[in-house]
C-alpha positions as CSV (number, residue, x, y, z in Angstrom):
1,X,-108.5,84.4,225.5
2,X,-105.0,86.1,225.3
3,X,-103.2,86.6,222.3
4,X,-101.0,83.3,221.3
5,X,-103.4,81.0,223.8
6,X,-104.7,77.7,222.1
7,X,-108.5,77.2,222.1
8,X,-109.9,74.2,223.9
9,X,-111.9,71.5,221.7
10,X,-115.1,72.9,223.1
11,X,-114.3,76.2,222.0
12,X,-113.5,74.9,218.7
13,X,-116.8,73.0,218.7
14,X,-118.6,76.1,219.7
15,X,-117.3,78.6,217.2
16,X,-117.8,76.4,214.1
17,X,-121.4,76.0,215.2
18,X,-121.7,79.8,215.8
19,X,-120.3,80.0,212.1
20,X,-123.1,77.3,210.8
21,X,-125.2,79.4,213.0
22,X,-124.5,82.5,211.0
23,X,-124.2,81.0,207.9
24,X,-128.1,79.5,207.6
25,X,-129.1,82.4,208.6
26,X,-128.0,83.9,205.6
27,X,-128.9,81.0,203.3
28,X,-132.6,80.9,204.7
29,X,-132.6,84.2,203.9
30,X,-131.8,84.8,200.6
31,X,-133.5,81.5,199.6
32,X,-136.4,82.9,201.0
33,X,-136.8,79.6,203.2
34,X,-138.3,81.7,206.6
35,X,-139.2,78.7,208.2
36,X,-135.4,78.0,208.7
37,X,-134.9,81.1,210.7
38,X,-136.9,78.7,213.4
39,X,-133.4,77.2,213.8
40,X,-131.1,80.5,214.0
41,X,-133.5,82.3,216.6
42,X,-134.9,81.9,219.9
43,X,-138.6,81.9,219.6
44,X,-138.9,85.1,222.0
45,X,-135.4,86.7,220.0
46,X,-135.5,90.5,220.0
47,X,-134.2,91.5,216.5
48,X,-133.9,95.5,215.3
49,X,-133.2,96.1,211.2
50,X,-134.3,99.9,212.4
51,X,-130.6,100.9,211.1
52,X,-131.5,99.7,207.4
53,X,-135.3,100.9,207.3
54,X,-136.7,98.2,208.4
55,X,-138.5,97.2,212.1
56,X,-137.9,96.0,215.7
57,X,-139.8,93.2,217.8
58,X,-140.0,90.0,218.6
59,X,-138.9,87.2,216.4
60,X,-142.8,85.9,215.4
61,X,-142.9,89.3,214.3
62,X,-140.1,90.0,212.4
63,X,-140.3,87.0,210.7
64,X,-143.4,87.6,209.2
65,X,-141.7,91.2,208.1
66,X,-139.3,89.4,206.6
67,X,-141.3,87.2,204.4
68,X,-143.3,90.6,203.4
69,X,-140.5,93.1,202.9
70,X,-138.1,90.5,201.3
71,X,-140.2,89.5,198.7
72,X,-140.3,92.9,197.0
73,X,-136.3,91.4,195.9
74,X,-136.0,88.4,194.0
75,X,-132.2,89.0,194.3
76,X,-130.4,88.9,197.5
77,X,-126.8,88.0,198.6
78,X,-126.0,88.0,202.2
79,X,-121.8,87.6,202.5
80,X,-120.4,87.5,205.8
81,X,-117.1,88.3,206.6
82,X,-114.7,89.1,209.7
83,X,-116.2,87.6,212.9
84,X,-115.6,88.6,216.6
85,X,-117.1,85.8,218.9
86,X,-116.9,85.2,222.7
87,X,-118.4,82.4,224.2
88,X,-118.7,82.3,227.8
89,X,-120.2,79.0,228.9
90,X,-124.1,78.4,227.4
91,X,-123.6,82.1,226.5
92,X,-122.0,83.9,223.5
93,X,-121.7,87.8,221.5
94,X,-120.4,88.2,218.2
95,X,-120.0,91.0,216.1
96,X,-120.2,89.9,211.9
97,X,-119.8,91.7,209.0
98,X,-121.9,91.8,206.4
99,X,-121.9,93.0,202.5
100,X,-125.8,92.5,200.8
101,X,-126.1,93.2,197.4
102,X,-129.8,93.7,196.5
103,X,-131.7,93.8,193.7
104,X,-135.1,95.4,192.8
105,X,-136.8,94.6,189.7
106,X,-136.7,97.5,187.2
107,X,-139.8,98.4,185.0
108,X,-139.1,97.1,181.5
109,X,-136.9,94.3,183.0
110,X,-133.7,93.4,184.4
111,X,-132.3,94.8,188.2
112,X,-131.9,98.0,190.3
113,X,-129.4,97.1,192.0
114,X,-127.7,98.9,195.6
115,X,-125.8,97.6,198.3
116,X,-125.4,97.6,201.9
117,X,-122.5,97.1,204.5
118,X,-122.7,96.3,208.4
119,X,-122.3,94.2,211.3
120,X,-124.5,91.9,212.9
121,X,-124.3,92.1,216.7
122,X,-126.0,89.1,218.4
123,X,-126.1,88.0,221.7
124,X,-126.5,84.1,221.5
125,X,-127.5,80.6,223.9
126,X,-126.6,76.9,223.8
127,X,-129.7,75.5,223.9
128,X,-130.9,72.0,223.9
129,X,-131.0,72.2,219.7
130,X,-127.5,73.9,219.3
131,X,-126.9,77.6,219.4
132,X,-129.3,80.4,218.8
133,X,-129.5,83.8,218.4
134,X,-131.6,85.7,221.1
135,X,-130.5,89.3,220.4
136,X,-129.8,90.9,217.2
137,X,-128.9,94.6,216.2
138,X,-128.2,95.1,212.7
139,X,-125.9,97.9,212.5
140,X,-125.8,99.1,208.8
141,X,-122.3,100.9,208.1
142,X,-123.4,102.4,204.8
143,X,-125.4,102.0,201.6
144,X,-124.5,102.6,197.7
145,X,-127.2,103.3,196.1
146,X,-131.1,103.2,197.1
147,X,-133.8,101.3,197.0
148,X,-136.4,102.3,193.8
149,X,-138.2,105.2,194.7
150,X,-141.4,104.0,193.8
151,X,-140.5,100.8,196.1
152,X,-142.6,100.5,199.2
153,X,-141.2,98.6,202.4
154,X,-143.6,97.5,204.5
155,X,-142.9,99.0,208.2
C-alpha cells in the first residue's frame, strides 16, 4: 500500500484481528494459560526462541517447552509495540516488537529481575477460525541483565 492510500474495510478487519492475534498471544502467555496458544498457532507452526536461549520445533513441541521453561518465572510481562503487517489475501508477515520484563525468584524472597527487547517475525493464515500464526522467529535485540545463575532452562 503506498504512502497516503486508504485501507479497504477488509484490511481494516484483517489488521485488528492480526493485533487480537498478537495480543492473546501475549496474555496466554504471561497468564500461563498454554492451552490458549491453540488459538494463536497453527497446529503444525514452526516457532524458534533459539535467539533468547531457548528451542526450535514444531508448535506441540514448543508448547510443552513453554509450559516447562516459563514456570521457572512467576513474573512475566510481554508489551508489544510498533507493528509492520502485510496481508496479502489468506496470507500475512508482520514484524512486532517486543519489551519482557522477567522476573526470577530470589533466594530469601522477592525478584531477580532482567529484561529483554525484540521483534516477533511471523508469517501468518486466514484460516477457517480466524488468523494464525504458522511461522515465528523470535529475534531478541538485546537483554539487561541475566537470568540467575543458578537458574536452569530446560532445552
Amino acid at each position: 500500500m503506498s504512502s497516503g492510500a486508504r485501507y479497504s474495510l477488509q484490511e481494516i478487519s484483517d489488521r485488528l484481528e492480526i493485533d487480537d492475534l498478537l495480543s492473546r498471544y501475549t496474555l496466554a502467555i504471561d497468564g500461563k494459560d498454554f492451552d490458549a496458544l491453540d488459538e494463536v498457532f497453527t497446529p503444525d507452526a514452526t516457532i524458534d526462541y533459539t535467539t533468547s536461549g531457548g528451542i526450535k520445533g514444531q508448535y506441540p513441541e514448543v508448547k510443552a517447552w513453554l509450559a516447562k521453561a516459563l514456570s521457572l518465572f512467576p513474573m512475566t510481562q510481554h508489551l508489544l509495540g510498533n507493528r509492520r503487517v502485510a496481508v496479502d489475501g489468506d496470507a500475512a508477515t508482520s514484524r512486532t516488537y517486543f519489551y519482557n520484563p522477567m522476573g526470577a525468584p530470589k533466594d530469601g524472597g522477592g525478584l531477580h529481575m532482567f529484561y529483554v527487547g525484540g521483534y516477533y517475525n511471523d508469517r501468518l493464515v486466514r484460516t477457517a477460525d480466524g488468523w494464525r500464526i504458522t511461522d515465528r522467529f523470535e529475534e531478541t535485540a538485546w537483554m539487561d541483565g541475566r537470568p540467575p545463575a543458578n537458574l536452569e532452562i530446560p532445552t
